[in-house]
C-alpha positions in Angstrom: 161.1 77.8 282.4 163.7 79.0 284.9 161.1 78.7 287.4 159.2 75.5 286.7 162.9 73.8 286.8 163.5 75.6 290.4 160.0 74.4 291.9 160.7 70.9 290.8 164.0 71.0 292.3 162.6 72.2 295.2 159.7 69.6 295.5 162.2 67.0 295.2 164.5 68.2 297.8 161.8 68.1 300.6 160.9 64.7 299.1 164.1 63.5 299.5 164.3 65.6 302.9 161.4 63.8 304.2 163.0 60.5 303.9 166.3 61.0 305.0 164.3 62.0 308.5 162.0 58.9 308.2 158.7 60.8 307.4 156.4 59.8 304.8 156.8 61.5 301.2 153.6 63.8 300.2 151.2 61.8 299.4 152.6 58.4 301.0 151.6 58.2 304.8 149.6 55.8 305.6 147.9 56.9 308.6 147.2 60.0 307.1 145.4 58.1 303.9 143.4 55.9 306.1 142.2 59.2 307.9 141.1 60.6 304.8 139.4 57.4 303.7 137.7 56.9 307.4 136.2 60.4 307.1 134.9 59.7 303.3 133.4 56.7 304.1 131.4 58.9 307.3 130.1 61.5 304.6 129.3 59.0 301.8 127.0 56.8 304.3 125.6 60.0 305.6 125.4 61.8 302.3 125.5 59.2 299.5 127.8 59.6 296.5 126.4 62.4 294.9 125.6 65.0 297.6 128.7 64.3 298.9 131.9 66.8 298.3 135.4 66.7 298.9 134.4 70.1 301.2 132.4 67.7 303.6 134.9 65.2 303.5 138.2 67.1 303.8 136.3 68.5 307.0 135.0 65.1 308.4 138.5 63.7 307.9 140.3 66.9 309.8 142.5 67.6 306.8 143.4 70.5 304.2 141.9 70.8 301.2 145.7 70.7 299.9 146.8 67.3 302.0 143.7 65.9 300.3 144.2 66.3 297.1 147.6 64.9 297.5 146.1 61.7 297.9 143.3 61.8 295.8 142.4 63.8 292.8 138.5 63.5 293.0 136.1 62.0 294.9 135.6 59.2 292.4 138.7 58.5 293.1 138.5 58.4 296.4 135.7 56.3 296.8 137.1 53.8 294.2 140.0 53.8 296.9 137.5 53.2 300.0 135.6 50.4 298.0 138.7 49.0 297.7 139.9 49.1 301.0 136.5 47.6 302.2 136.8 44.7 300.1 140.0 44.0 300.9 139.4 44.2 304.8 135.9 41.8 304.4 136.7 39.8 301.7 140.3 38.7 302.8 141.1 35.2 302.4 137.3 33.9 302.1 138.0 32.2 298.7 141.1 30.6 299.8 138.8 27.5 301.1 137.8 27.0 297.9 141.6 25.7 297.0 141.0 22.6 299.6 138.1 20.8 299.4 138.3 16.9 300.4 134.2 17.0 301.0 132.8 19.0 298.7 129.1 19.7 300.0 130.7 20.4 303.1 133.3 23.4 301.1 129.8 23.8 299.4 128.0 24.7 303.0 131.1 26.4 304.6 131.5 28.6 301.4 128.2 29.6 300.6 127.4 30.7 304.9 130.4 32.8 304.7 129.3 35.1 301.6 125.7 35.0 302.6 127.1 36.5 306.0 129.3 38.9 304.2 127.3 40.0 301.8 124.6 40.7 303.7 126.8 42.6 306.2 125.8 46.3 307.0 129.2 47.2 305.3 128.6 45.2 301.9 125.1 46.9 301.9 126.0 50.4 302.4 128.8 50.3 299.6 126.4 48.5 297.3 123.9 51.2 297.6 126.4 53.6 297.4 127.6 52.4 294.1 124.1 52.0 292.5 123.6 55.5 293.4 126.4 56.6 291.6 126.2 54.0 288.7 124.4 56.3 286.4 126.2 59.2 286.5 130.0 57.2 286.1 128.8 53.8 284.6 133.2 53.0 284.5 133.1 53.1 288.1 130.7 50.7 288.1 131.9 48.5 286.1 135.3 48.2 287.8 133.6 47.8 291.2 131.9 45.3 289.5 135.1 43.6 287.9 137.4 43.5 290.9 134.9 42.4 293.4 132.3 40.3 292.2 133.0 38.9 288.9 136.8 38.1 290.8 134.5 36.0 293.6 132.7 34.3 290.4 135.5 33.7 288.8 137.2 31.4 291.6 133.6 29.5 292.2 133.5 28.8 288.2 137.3 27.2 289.0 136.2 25.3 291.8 133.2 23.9 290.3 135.7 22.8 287.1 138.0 21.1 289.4 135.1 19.2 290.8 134.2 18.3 287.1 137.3 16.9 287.1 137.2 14.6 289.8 134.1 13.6 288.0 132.1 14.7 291.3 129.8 17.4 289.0 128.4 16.9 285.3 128.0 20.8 284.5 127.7 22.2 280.4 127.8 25.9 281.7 129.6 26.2 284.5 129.5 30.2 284.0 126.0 30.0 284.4 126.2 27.0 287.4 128.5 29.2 289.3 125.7 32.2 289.0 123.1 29.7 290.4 124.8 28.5 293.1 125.9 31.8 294.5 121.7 32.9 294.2 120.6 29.6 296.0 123.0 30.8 299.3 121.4 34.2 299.2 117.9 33.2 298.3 116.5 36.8 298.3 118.5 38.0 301.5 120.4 40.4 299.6 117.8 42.1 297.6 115.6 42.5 300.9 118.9 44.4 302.3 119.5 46.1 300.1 116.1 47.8 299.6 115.7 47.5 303.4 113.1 45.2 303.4 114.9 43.2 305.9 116.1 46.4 308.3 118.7 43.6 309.7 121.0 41.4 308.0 119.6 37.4 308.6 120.4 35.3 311.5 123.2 32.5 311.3 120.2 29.4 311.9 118.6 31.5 308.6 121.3 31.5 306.4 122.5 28.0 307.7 119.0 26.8 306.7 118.7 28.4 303.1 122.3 27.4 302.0 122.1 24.0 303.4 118.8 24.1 301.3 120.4 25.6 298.3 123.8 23.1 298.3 121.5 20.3 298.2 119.2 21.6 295.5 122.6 22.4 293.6 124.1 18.5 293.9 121.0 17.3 292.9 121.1 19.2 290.1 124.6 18.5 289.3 126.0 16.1 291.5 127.2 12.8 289.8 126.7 9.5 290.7 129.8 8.9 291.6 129.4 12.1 294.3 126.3 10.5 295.6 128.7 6.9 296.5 131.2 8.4 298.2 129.2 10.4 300.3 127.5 6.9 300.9 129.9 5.4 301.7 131.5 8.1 304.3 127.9 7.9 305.9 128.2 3.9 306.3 131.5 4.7 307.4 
């Protein structure tokens, strides 16, 4: 007991130490994480999830196998952590147009290019894969990548289209299962053919302009009210 008491005193000593002199506590530096996370996402894209080990990665990233696990207790954990960190960096602020939208095929168009862009991205792909891959043998992890990244994105175009309802622009009885559609009319078979490298690169801007100006319009005139169809009327007479 004597010693357990005397460790911890120690440990927070240096802790304490550490920021009197303006360095990082264990486990807190920044750069230091982000060089951990670089040199797992190197070995996960060469390796995949499974073959991967915290061995190859503590290697890859130039680190000890004790600064690693400071950070990160597993490499589920540390993936969860780089999944996030992806998302974060690609996804930033790409919902935030759908909170203004005076024209809404327009937000429509706009919206749906930029997720077909993103989600076709060599990035997106590679995680996705990765996560597949590693699905079976931790189906939570899946679920939560699943959670915080796409069911969030479906989540905000389900509130969009029910503030359109509102403005009486869109008649919709399931707007859960509208919101689905829409987002598969802007891919139109782009991601699958990624993701199982059919398509070996990621579809041109004229090709995803074309099938999500093709898929917006299919969408309104599923949905769209008459009262959307006279004021876009009258804005062309205008």
């Amino acid at each position: 007991m004597v010693e357990t008491v005397s460790d911890s005193g120690e440990d927070q000593c240096d802790v304490l130490d550490s920021l009197r002199r303006g360095r990082p506590a264990a486990g807190q530096d920044p750069v230091k994480r982000s060089q951990i996370i670089e040199g797992a996402r190197r070995v996960f894209i060469d390796k995949g999830f499974e073959a991967a080990s915290m061995n190859d990665i503590t290697r890859e990233a130039g680190v000890s196998k004790g600064t690693i696990y400071v950070y990160f207790a597993n490499k589920e954990e540390l993936f969860e952590a780089l999944i996030e960190e992806e998302r974060g960096t690609i996804f930033k602020n790409m919902y935030d147009m759908l909170d203004r939208a005076d024209d809404l095929r327009e937000t429509l168009v706009k919206f749906g290019k930029v997720l077909s862009l993103k989600i076709t991205s060599a990035k997106v792909i590679q995680a996705q894969r990765t996560v597949i891959g590693a699905a079976d043998r931790i189906p939570d992890m899946g679920a939560r990548f699943y959670e915080r990244g796409p069911k969030r994105g479906h989540d905000r175009v389900a509130a969009f289209l029910n503030a359109a309802i509102e403005r009486g622009l869109l008649q919709i009885d399931d707007v859960d299962l509208a919101a689905y559609q829409f987002t598969e009319l802007c891919l139109a078979g782009f991601f699958r053919q990624c993701i199982f490298s059919y398509r070996t690169k990621a579809p041109s801007q004229d090709e995803i302009d074309h099938v999500v100006r093709s898929g917006v319009s299919m969408f309104l005139k599923a949905y769209g009210t008459e009262r959307l169809a006279a004021e876009e009327q009258a804005a062309q007479s205008a």
